[in-house]
C-alpha positions as CSV (number, residue, x, y, z in Angstrom):
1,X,10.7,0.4,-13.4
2,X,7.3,0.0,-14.7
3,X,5.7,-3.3,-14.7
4,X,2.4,-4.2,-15.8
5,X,1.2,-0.3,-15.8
6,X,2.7,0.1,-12.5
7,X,5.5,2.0,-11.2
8,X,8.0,0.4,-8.6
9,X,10.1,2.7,-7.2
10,X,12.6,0.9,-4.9
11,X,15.3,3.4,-3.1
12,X,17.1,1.7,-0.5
13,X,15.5,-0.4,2.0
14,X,12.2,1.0,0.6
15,X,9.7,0.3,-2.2
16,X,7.0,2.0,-3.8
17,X,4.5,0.9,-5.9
18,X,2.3,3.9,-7.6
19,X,0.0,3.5,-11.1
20,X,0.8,7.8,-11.3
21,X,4.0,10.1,-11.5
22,X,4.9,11.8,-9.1
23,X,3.4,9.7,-5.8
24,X,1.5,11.5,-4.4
25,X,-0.6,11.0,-1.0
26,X,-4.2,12.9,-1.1
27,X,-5.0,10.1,1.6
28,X,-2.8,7.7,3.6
29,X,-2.8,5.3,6.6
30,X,0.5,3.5,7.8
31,X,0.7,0.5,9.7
32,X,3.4,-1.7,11.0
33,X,4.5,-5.5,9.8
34,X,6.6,-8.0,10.4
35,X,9.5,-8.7,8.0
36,X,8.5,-10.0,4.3
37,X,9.0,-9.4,0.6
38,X,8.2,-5.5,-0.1
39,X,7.2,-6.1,-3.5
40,X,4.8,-9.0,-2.7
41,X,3.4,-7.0,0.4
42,X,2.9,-3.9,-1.5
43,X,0.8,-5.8,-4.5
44,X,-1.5,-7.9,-2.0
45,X,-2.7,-4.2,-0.3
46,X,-2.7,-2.5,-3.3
47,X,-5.7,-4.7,-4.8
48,X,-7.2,-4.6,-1.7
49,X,-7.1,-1.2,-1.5
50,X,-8.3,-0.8,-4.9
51,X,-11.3,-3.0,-4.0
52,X,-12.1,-1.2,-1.4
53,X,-11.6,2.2,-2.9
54,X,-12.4,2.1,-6.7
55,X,-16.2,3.6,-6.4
56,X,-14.1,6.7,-5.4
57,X,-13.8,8.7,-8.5
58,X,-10.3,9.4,-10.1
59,X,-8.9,7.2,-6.9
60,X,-5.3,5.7,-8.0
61,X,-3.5,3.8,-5.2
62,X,0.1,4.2,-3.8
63,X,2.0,1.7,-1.4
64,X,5.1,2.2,0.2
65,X,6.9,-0.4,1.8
66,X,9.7,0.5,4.3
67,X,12.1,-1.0,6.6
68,X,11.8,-0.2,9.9
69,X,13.8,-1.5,13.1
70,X,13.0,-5.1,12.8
71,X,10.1,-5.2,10.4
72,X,8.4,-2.9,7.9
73,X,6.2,0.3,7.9
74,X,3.2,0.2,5.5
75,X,2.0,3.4,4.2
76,X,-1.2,3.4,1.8
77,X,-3.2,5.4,0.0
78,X,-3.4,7.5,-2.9
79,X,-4.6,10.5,-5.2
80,X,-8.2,11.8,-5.7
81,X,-8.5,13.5,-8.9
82,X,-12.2,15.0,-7.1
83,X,-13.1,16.3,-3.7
84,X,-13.3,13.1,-1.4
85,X,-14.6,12.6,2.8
86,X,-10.9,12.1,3.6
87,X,-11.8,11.3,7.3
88,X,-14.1,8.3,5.9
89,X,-11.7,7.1,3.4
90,X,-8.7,7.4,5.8
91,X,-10.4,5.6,8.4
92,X,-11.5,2.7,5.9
93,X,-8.0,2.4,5.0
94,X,-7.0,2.1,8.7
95,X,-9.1,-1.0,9.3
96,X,-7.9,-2.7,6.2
97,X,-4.3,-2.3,7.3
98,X,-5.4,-4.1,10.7
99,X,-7.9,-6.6,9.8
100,X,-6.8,-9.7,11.0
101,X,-7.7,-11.5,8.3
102,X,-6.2,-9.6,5.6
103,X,-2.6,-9.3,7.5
104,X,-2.7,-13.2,7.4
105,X,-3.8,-13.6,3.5
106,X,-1.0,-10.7,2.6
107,X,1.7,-12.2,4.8
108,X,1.5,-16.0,3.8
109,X,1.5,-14.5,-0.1
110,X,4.1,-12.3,1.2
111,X,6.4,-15.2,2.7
112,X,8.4,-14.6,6.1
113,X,11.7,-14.0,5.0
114,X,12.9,-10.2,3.6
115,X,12.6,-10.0,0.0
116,X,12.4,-7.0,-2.3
């Protein structure tokens, strides 16, 4: 389904939320999170991702949300339509999937109980 110029691809226990067809990862990190609404997760790291990311020309972000175990698994990232420093990039999207302080904003948007 696309929604507000985004794609959200859900398959089962699993969402995806993409502004391009096919999804497709130039550059990705992953991290792990407790459980919470997909779609609302995958929205509040998207912008920030975007934010972080947009001086990067021809950038266009992808998030998947996954259950796994007894939480969820957080991949983000994107395409590059030019040559990028994928280490640099990768790296910056490591730390914004740990910071502290973003984990807290995303998860109270994203409310405590599973939700798509």
């Amino acid at each position: 389904m696309k929604r507000g110029g985004w794609h959200m691809l859900r398959e089962k226990g699993a969402l995806t939320m993409a502004r391009q067809l096919p999804v497709r990862f130039d550059l990705c990190a992953s991290a792990a999170f407790p459980p919470a609404s997909k779609g609302r997760l995958a929205l509040q790291i998207r912008q920030d991702l975007w934010r972080m990311l947009q001086d990067l020309r021809g950038f266009s972000p992808v998030v998947t949300v996954e259950e796994e175990g007894q939480g969820l698994r957080v991949r983000a990232g994107g395409r590059a339509a030019v040559p990028f420093p994928r280490a640099d990039c990768e790296r910056k999207i490591a730390a914004l999937l740990t910071s502290p302080s973003h984990r807290a904003r995303w998860l109270a948007q994203a409310g405590s109980e599973p939700r798509t």
